[in-house]
C-alpha positions in Angstrom: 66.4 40.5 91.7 67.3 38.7 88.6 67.7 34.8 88.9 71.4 35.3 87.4 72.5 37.7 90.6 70.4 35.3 92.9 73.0 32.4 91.8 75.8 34.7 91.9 75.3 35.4 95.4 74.6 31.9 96.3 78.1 30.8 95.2 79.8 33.5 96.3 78.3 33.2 99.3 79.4 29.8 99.7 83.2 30.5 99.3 82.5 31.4 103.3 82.3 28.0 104.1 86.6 28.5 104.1 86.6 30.2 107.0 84.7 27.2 109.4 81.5 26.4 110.3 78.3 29.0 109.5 80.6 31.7 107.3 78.9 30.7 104.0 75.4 31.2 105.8 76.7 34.2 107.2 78.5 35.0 103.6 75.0 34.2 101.7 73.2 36.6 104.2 75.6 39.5 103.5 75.0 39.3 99.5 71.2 39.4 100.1 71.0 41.8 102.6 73.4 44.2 100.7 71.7 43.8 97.3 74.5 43.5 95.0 77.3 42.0 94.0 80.7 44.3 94.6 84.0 44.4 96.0 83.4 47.0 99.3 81.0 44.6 101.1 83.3 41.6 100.9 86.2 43.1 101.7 84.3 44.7 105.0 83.5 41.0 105.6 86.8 39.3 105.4 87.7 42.6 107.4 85.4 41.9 110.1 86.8 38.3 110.1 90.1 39.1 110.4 89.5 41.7 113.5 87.6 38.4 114.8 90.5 36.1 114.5 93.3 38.7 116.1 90.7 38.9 119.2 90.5 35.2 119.2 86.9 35.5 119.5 83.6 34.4 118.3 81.0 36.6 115.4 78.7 38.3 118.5 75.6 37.1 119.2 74.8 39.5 122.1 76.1 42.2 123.3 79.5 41.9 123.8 81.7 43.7 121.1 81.0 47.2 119.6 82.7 48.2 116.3 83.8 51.8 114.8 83.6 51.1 111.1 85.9 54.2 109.9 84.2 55.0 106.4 81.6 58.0 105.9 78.4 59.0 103.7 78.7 60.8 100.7 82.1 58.4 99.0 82.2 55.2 97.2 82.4 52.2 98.5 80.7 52.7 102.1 79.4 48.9 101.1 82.5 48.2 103.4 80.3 48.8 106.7 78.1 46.5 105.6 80.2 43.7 105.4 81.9 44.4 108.3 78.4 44.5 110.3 77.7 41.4 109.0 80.9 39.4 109.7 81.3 40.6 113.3 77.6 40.3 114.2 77.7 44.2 115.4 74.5 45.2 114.2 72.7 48.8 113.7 69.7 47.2 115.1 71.5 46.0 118.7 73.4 49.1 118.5 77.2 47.7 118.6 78.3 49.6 115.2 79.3 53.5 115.2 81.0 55.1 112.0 83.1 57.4 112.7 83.3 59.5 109.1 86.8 59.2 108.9 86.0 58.3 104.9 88.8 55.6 105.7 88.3 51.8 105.2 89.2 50.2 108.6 87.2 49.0 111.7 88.5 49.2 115.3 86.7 46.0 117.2 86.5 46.3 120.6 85.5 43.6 123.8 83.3 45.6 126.0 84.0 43.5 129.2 88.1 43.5 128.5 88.4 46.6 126.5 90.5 44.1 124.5 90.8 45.9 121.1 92.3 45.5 117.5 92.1 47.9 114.3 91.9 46.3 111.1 92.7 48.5 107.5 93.0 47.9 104.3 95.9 48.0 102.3 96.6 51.6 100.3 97.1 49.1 97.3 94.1 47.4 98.3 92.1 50.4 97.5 94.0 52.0 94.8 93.2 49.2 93.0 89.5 48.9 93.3 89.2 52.7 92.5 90.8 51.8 89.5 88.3 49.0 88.7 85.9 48.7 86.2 83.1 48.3 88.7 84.5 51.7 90.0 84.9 53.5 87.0 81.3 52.3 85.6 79.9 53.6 89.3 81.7 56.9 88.6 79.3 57.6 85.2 76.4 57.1 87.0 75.5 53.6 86.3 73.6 51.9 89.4 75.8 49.1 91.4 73.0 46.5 90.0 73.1 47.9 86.5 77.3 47.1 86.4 77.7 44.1 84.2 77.2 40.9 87.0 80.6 39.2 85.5 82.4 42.5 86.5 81.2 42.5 90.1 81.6 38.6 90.5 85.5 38.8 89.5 85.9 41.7 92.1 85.0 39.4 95.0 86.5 36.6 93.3 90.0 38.3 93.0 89.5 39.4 97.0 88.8 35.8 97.8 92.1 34.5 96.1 94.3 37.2 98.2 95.5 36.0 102.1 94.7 38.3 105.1 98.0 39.8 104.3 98.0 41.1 100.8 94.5 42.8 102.0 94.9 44.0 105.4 97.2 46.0 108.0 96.3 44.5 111.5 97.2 46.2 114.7 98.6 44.3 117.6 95.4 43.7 120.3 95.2 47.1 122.4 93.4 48.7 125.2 90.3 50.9 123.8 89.4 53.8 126.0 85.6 52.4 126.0 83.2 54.6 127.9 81.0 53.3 130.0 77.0 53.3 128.9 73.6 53.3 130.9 72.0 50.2 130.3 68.9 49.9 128.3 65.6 49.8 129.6 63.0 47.3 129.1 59.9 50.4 129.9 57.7 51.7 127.7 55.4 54.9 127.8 52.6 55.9 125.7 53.1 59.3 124.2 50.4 61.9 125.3 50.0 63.5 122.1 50.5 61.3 119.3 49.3 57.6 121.1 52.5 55.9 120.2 54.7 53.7 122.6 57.9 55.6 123.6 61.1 53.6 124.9 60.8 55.3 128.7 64.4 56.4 128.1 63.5 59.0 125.2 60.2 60.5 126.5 60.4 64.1 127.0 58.1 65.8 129.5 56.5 69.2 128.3 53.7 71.0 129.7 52.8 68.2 132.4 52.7 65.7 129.3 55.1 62.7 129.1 56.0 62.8 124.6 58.2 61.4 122.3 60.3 63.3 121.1 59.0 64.7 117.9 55.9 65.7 119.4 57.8 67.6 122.3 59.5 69.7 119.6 62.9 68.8 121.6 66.3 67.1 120.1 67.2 63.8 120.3 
């Protein structure tokens, strides 16, 4: 990473500090995790924010919350889920965040415990805009996110940061999400019989009197 993009991120990162105590760590964190300054990731941020706010609750440090990020694979601007992973604290690796393809940029955040939920999307405008863009339009030719002209990419984020929660986002009134219940994880572990590697005891398949993971069983997921 060039020293120019690593200050970039460092004072964009610090414009979180707006939103109360820990958002510019949180902010900073984003920018370095995603690895490049655009508009998509910051605008999943301030979306996960807002989604926050409406619940009155806190970014999740456990378990608690589970998001549905609505964009897809394969279409500009997924950076979105990013952001909003970051902001909420609904990480891949705890398993609170599920996209649901829609190719649409919104979240649904839900409480687990309360079923307490609220959808947060972004303006038509919004995004009719930034498809417009000259980040966009340079993205379109080909050129990597990293290889876009750094000014170009700061004045994105800096234009989303000047906007209120209202010029960017459509927020639903808090509503009841139709949450499923789960099993609950397990703490076991089992040694595959084939390949020697340690399983989680919930995904070991059992073949030929042999307790295997799953790739050495030949079976789905």
């Amino acid at each position: 990473m060039k020293p120019e993009q690593i200050k970039a991120m460092e004072e964009l990162g610090a414009k979180g500090a707006r939103w109360g105590e820990l958002w510019d760590v949180y902010l900073r964190a984003a920018f370095f995790m995603h690895g490049h300054v655009c508009g998509g990731m910051p605008l999943g941020f301030r979306a996960g924010v807002v989604a926050l706010k409406a619940l009155k609750s806190e970014r999740e440090l456990n378990m608690g919350k589970v998001v549905f990020v609505e964009t897809g694979t394969g279409h500009a601007a997924g950076c979105f889920a990013d952001g909003v992973q970051m902001a909420t604290g609904c990480t891949f690796g705890k398993g609170l965040i599920e996209r649901t393809g829609y190719g649409k940029w919104a979240l649904v955040l839900v409480e687990k415990d309360t079923r307490r939920a609220v959808r947060v999307s972004v303006r038509p405008e919004v995004m009719e805009a930034a498809f417009k863009s000259p980040f966009l339009e340079m993205r379109r030719k080909g050129t990597p996110p990293t290889e876009v002209p750094l000014e170009i990419g700061v004045g994105l984020v800096e234009n989303l940061f000047q906007k209120s929660d209202e010029q960017l986002f459509v927020v639903s009134e808090v509503f009841e999400y139709p949450l499923p219940e789960k099993p609950k994880p397990t703490f076991e572990i089992v040694k595959c019989q084939q390949c020697g590697e340690m399983v989680a005891a919930n995904k070991v398949r059992f073949k030929e009197g042999q307790l295997l993971c799953i790739p050495c069983s030949g079976y789905g997921g």
